[in-house]
N, C-alpha and C positions, 0 to 999 in steps of 0.2 A: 471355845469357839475357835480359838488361835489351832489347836489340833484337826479340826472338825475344814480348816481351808486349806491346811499343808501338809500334804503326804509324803513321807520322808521313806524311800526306801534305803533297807540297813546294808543294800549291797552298794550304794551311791554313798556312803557316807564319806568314804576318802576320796573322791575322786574332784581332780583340782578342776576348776574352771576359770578359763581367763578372763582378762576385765568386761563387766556387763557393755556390750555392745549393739546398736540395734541390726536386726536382720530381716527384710523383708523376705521371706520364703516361701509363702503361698502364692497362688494364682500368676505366679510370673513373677508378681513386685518386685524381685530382686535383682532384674535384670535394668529396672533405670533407675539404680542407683550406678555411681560412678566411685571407686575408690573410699574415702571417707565421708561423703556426702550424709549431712544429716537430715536433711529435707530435699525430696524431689517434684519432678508435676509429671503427670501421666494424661495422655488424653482418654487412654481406655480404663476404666473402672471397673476394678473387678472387688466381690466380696458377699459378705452376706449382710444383707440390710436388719440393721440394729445393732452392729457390730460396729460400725463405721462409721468413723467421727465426720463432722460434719464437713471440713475444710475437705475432705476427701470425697465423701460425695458429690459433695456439690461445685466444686472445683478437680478436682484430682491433685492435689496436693496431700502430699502422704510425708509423715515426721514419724520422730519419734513419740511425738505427741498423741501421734494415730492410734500408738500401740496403748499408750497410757488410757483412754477413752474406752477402746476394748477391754482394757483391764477391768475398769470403773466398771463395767455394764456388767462382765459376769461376777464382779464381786454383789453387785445389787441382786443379782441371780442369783446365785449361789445362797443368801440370806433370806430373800423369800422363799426359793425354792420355785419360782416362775421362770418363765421364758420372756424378755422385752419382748423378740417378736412374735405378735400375735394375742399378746396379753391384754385383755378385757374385763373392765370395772360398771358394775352399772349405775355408777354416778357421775361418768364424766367418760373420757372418750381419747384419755393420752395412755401412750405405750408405760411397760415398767417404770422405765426413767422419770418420766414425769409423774408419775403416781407415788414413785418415793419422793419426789422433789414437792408437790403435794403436800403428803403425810409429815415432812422434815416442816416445811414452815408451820405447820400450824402444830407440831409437838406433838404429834403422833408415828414417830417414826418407828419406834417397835411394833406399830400395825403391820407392818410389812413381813415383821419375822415367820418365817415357814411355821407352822401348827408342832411339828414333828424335832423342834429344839427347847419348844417349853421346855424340860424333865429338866434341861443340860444346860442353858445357857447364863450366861453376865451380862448384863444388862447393859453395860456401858459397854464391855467389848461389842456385842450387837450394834450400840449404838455408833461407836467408834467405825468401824466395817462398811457400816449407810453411809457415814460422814463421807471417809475417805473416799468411797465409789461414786458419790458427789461430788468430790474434788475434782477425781479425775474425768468425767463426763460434762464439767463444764465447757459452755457453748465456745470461747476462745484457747486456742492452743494456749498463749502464753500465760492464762490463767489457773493451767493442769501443774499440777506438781510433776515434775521429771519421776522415770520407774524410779531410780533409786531412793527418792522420797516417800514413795509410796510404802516400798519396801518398813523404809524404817520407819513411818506413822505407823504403820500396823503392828511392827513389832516394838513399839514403846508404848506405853499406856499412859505416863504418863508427860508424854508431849503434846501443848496444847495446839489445836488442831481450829485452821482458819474455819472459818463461815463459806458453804458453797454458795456459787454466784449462778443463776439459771442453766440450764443445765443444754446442751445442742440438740433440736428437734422436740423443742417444747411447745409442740403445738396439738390442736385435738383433731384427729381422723372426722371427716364428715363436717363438721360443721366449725364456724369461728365464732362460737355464743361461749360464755362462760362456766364455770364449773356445774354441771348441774348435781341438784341435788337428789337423793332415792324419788322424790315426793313429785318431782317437776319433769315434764316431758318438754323434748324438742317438737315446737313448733313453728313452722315457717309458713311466709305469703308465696310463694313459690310453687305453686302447685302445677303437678306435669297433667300438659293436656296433651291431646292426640287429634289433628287434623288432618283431616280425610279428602280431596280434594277428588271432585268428580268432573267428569266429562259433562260439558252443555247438549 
């Protein structure tokens, strides 16, 4: 699994890199940052939704923490082999994120793994990979492990590894009823009428 997230090319091998520092480089974001600034606020919000932690969205506050949440999302990606956005289950009605977070509490978190890593996978690395992408997509910045945490949970196997806390944007598209099951349809008292309204 550990080979199957990191691609190493052989012409990169020596080439030195200075200390891990965060860069906001897409969409502009780089430009209100100030010097060593680790957290900014922006009124304009740019990005792609499902990518974007939630302090960002929904405020424009952008960290290093932003980046960590991104991380988390396509490490959940990358394991199923799904897309967050736009991702549909017919039991229930939350993006990726919440369908691992889902399958994690009730101990079914290898449900998640892509079809196409049975032959090849470790069960625990698997599990390990959810965790961590867990970690980092929890709903408060200060409860995300920093990148270089990240880093080294993945690359040690055996470091035990906190419990994720609800994840940001845990909620279900369309309705606020709870999990449904294959067997149970949404239903609602809300029925759309149409009023016609004629001249006397």
């Amino acid at each position: 699994m550990e080979k199957a997230l990191f691609h190493n090319h052989w012409d990169c091998q020596r080439t030195s890199l200075p200390p891990p520092r965060f860069k906001a480089s897409n969409f502009g974001l780089a430009r209100i940052f100030g010097g060593d600034d680790e957290e900014a606020q922006t009124e304009r919000v740019a990005g792609t939704h499902g990518y974007m932690s939630p302090e960002y969205a929904n405020d424009g506050t952008i960290s290093m923490k932003s980046d960590v949440f991104s991380l988390g999302v396509l490490l959940v990606e990358i394991v199923s082999g799904k897309m967050n956005r736009g991702f549909r289950h017919p039991g229930h009605r939350h993006n990726l994120i919440g369908h691992a977070w889902l399958l994690w509490n009730v101990g079914r978190a290898l449900e998640l793994m892509d079809t196409c890593l049975e032959d090849s996978f470790v069960e625990s690395q698997v599990l390990r990979c959810i965790q961590v992408g867990l970690l980092c997509v929890q709903k408060l910045p200060e409860d995300r492990p920093d990148m270089s945490s990240v880093v080294f949970l993945l690359a040690n196997d055996g470091v035990a590894l906190p419990q994720p806390r609800q994840p940001g944007f845990f909620t279900e598209r369309g309705f606020t009823g709870g999990v449904l099951s294959n067997h149970e349809k949404c239903h609602s008292e809300n029925a759309l009428s149409v009023t016609m309204q004629e001249g006397r």
